[in-house]
C-alpha atoms as one frame of an Amber mdcrd trajectory, in Angstrom:
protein
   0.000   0.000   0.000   1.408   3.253  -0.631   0.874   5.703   2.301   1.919
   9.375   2.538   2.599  11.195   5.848   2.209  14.311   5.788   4.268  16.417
   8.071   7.520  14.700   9.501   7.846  16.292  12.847   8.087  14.311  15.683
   5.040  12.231  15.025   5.108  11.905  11.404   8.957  11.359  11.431   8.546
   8.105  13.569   4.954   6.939  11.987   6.514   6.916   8.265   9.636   4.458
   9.656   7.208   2.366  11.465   4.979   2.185   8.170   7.845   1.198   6.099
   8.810  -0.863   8.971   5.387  -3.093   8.098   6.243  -3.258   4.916   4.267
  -0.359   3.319   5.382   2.191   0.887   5.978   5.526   2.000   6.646   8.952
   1.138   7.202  11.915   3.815   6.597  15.063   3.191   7.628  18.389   5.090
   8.127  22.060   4.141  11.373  22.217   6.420  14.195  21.296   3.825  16.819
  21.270   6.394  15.066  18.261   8.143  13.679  16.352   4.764  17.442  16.228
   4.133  18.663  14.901   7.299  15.433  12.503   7.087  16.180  11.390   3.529
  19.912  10.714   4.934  18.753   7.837   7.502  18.764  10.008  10.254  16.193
  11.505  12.995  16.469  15.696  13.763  15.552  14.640  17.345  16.630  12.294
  19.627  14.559   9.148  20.030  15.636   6.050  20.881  15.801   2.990  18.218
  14.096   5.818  15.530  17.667   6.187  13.353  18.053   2.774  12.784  14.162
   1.737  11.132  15.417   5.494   8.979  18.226   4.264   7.621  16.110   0.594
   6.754  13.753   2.391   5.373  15.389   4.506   3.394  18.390   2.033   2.569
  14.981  -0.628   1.486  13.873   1.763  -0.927  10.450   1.651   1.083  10.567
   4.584   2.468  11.398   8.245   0.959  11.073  11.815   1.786   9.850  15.625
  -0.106   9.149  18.673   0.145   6.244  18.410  -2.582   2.981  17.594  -1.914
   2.507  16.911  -5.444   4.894  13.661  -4.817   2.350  12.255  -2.800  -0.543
  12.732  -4.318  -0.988   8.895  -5.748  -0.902   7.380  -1.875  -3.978   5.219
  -1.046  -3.609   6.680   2.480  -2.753  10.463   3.426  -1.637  10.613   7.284
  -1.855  14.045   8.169   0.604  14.837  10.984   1.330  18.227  11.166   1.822
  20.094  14.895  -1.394  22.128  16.194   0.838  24.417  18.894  -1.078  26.642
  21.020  -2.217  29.759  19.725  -0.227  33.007  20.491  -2.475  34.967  23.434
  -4.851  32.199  23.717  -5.255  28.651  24.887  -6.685  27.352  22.321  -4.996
  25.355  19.596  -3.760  26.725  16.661  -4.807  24.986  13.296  -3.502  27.098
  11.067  -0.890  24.567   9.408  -3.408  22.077   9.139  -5.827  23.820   7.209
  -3.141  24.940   5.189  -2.250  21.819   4.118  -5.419  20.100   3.320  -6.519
  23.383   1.409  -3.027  22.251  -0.352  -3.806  19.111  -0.918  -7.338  18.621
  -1.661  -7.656  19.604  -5.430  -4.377  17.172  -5.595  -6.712  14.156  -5.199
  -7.519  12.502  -7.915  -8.365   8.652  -7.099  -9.879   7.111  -4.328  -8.050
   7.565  -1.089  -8.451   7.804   2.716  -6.692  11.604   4.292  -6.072  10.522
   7.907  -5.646  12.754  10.803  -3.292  12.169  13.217  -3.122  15.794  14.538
  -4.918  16.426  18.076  -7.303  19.435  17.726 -10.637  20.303  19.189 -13.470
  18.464  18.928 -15.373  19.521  15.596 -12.556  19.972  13.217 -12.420  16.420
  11.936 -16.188  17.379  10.525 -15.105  20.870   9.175 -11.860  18.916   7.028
 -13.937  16.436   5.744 -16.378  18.641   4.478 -13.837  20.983   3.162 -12.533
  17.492   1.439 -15.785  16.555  -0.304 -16.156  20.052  -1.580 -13.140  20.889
  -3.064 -12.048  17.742  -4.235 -12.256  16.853  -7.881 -15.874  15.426  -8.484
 -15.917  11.669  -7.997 -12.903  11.213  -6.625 -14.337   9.230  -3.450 -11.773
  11.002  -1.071 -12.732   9.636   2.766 -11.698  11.307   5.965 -10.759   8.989
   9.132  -8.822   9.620  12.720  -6.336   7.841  13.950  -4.930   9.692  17.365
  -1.611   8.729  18.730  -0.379   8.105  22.343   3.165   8.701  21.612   5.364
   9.418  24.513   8.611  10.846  23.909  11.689   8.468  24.310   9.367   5.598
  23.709   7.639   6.640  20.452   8.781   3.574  18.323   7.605   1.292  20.837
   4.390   2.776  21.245   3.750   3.125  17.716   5.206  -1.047  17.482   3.627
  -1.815  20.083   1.055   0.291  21.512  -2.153  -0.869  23.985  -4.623   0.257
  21.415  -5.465   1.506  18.061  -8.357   4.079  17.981  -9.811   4.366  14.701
 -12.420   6.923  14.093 -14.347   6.015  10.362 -17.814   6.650   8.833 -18.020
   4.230   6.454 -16.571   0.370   6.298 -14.301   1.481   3.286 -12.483   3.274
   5.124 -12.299   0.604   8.105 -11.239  -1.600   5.950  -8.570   0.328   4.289
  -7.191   1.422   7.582  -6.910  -2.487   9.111  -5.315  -2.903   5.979  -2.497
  -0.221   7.065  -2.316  -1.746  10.630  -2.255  -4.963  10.001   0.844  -6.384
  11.639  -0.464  -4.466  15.171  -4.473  -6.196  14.449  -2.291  -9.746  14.278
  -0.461  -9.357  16.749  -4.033  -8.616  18.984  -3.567  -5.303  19.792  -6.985
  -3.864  21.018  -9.064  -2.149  18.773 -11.290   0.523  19.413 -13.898   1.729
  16.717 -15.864   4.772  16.791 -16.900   7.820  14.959 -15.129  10.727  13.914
 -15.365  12.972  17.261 -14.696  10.693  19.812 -11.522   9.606  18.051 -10.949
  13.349  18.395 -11.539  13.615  22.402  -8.947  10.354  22.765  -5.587  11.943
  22.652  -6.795  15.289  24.753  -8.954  13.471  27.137  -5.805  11.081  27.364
  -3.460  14.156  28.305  -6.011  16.140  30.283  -6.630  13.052  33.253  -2.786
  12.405  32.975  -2.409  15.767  33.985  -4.856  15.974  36.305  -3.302  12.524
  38.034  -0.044  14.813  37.857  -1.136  17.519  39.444  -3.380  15.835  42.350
  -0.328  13.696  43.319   1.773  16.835  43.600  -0.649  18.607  45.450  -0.239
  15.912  47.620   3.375  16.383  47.319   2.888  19.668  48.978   0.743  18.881
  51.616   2.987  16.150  52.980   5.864  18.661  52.946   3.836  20.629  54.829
   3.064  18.231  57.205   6.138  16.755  57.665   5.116  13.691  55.608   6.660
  11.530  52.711   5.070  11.417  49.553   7.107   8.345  48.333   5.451   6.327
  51.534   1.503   7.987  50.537   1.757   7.082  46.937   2.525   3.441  47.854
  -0.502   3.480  50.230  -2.611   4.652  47.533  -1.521   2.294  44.951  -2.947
  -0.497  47.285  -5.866   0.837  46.928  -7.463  -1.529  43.859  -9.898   1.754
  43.392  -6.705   4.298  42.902  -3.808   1.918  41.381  -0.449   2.956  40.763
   0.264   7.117  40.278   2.215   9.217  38.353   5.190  10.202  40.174   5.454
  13.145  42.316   7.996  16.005  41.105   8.765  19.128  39.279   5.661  18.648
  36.790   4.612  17.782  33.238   5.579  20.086  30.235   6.475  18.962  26.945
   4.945  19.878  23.455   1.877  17.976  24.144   0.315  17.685  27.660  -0.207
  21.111  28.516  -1.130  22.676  25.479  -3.371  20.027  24.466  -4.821  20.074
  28.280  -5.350  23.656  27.993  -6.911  23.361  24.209  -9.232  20.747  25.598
 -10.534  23.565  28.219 -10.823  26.518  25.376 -12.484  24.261  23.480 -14.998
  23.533  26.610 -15.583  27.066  27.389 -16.352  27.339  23.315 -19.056  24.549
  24.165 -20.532  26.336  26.883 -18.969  24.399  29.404 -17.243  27.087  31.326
 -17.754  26.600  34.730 -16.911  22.882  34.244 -13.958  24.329  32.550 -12.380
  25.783  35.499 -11.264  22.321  36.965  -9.059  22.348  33.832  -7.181  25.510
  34.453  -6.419  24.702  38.124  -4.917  21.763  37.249  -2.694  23.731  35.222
  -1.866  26.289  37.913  -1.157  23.505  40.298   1.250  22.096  37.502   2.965
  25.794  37.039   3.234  26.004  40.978   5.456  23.183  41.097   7.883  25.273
  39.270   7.575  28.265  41.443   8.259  26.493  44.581  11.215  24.789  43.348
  12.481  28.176  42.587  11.646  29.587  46.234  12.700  26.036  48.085  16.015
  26.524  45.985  16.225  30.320  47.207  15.874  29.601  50.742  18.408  27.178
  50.728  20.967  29.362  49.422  19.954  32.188  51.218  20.433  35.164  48.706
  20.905  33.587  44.649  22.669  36.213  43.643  26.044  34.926  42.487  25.149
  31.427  44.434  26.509  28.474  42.219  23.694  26.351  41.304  24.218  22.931
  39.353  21.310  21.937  37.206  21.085  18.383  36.419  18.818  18.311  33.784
  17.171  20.511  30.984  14.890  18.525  28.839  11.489  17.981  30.049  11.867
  14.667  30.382  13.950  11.834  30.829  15.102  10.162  26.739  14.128  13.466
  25.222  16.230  15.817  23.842  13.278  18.278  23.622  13.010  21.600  25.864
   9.475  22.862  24.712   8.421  24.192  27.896  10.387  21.921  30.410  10.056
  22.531  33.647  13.655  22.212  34.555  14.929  24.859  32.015  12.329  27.278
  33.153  13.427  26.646  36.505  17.126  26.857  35.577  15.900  30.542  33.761
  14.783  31.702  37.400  17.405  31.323  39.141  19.693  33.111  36.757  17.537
  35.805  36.143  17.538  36.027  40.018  21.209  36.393  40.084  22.196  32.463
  40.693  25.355  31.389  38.965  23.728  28.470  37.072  25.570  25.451  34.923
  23.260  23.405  33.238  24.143  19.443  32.625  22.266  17.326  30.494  22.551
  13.800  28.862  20.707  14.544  25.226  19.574  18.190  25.868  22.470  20.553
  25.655  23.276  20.829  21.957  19.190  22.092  21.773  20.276  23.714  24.786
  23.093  26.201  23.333  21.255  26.485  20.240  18.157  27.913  21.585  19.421
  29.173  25.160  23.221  30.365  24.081  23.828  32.630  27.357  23.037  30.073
  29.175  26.012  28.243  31.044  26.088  24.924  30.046  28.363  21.594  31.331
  28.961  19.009  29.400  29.772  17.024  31.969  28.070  16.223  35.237  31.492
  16.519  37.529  31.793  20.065  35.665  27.957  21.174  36.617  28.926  20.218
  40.403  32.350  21.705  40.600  31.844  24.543  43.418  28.260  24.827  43.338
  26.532  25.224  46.772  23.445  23.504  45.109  22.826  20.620  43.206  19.009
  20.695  41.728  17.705  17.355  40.300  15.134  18.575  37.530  14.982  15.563
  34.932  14.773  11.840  35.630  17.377  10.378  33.782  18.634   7.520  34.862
  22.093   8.681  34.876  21.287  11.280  37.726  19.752   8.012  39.500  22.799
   6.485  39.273  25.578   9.018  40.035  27.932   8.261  43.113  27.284  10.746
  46.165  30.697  10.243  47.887  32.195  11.456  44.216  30.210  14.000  44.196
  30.757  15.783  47.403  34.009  15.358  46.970  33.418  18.297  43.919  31.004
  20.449  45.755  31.536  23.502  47.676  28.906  22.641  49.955  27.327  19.333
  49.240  23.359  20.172  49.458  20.888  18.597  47.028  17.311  19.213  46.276
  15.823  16.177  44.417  12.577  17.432  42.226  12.022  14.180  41.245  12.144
  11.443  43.585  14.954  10.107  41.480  17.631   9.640  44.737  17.966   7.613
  47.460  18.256  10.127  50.134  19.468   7.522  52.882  22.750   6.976  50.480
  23.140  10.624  49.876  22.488  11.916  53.280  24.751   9.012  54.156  27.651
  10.298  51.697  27.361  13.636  53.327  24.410  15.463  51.680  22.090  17.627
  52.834  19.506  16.337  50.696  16.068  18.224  50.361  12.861  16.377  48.142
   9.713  18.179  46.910   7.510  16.344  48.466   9.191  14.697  52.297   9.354
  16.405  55.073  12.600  17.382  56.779  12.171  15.347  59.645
């Protein structure tokens, strides 16, 4: 079958290798020419683990090719269209301004029967709008079919969870198209992953109603977080309690927050698109979540103050820039925006990270940066755990306070054992214990 994917950001870059992957034809296409090039050369513009090797099959297997004309793909059976919906400058809603661009752009291309596929997450509604913008500007009789397909990627696992994810959600009006798209997923239906089908809205709501209880599991937890350092409690200990609890099950764990390109854009884009729905008051759950998420930030900042006393020209290691833990990405990571604070509050900040630091210097260049973690720690009078990579899990205290001008740790995400650092010498702080 030959598919197209239309838009070869982070989603599309990793759905057209796993499509060639299963044995499909495919052509990528993207308006960035710096990053069809790198694509077309085998390689991922991101880091994500086990993505550059199915590139360079793909692309060494013929199966598999990249454009920058939409023209190029015009013949595929399938269209996925994966282009980003970022949140809209001054507003929380999401902005959909590429994707209408493109299937304005590639409507009056279609000239055989074919299924365009969104992959995008927008607001509930649009799916409705495309497809009638398809029918109607489509040449006549071409038999051109709209369908959703959401994804659940999560960065630093997206091949697996496109390989092998926990469910397919495929959102069809007619059994042509249902057809056509078990056809594409085919390998994942044999291999009995779950399959949900439904109509064009609910596939939709998946992906945001996904991210919005994540988030709201996120932020309860850390509220909890707070309460227990508050109280002189330990978070670690409550969230095991609750797991026991066959009506709670396991939790997200506590920290420094969510951020990311998806979660809290598409949490707040599910609210706008609430309020638009008359849902307003309902609405308002949504945006506290979010506030509790963009506290978690703010106290680090203050607990970090206070244990420095005054910032300014304090040495502060930061271990830790991309917002999470096998991601190279910084789109709004709560340890860089933490790391931003403190600096603009006087700190003397060095900023370590495993993946993150040639994004890092790129898009942050005044910021000090270490490209080691024995460099980061070297004098500083605080050492801030802000991502959990393992490698931070794993460092050696007794090394490490050997470096330090005064060994003191705050641990923002539970990623330490604080017996074996307090042991090595640390005075080791954690959002979310008490100092007991």
């Amino acid at each position: 079958m030959l598919v197209s994917v239309l838009g070869t950001g982070y989603l599309g870059a990793t759905h057209a290798a796993c499509l060639a992957a299963w044995g499909h034809e495919v052509i990528g296409v993207d308006t960035d020419e710096a990053r069809t090039r790198c694509l077309a050369g085998g390689a991922a513009p991101f880091h994500e683990p086990g993505l550059d090797p199915l590139l360079r099959n793909g692309v060494g297997s013929g199966r598999l090719r990249f454009s920058t004309r939409l023209a190029d793909a015009a013949d595929a059976d399938v269209h996925f269209v994966c282009v980003g919906t970022p949140q809209q400058a001054g507003s929380d809603a999401a902005d959909l301004a590429a994707l209408w661009t493109l299937v304005r752009e590639l409507a009056p291309l279609l000239r055989r029967p074919c299924v365009v596929v969104g992959k995008s997450t927008v607001p509930v509604g649009t799916a409705a709008r495309l497809r009638d913008h398809l029918h109607e500007q489509a040449p006549a009789g071409t038999g051109v079919e709209l369908a959703w397909n959401p994804e659940f990627l999560r960065e630093g696992h997206a091949v697996q969870d496109t390989m092998r994810p926990d469910r397919l959600v495929l959102g069809v009006e007619s059994g042509s198209a249902f057809r056509c798209l078990t056809e594409v997923f085919r390998d994942l239906l044999g291999a009995g992953v779950p399959v949900v089908r439904t109509d064009l809205e609910t596939a939709e709501l998946a992906k945001a109603s996904a991210n919005v209880v994540l988030a709201a599991r996120i932020s309860l937890v850390n509220l909890l977080a707070e309460v227990c350092e508050r109280g002189n409690g330990d978070i670690a200990d409550l969230v095991e309690v609750l797991r026991l609890d066959p009506r709670i099950g396991p939790l997200p764990t506590p920290g420094l927050g969510y951020g990311g390109g998806c979660l809290p854009k598409d949490s707040r884009a599910f609210a706008a698109r609430a309020v638009e729905l008359g849902l307003a008051e309902s609405a308002g759950l949504l945006h506290e979540i979010d506030r509790t998420n963009l506290r978690q930030r703010s106290r680090t900042v203050e607990l970090a103050c206070r244990l420095v006393g005054d910032p300014a020209g304090a040495r502060v290691a930061v271990l830790g820039a991309a917002f999470k833990g096998g991601s190279d990405d910084l789109r709004d990571s709560p340890g860089l925006d933490v790391a931003l604070r403190l600096r603009a509050a006087g700190a003397d900040v060095r900023v370590h990270d495993p993946r993150a630091l040639e994004n890092l210097r790129r898009q942050h260049p005044s910021l000090p940066v270490a490209t080691r973690v024995e460099e980061a720690v070297t004098g500083a009078e605080l050492v801030l755990v802000l991502t959990e990579w393992p490698e931070f899990a794993a460092l050696d205290p007794v090394w490490l306070a050997g470096l330090a001008r005064r060994p003191r740790v705050l641990d923002a995400r539970l990623l330490l054992d604080p017996e074996k650092w307090r042991a090595a010498g640390w005075d080791f702080h954690a959002l979310g214990r008490g100092e007991g």
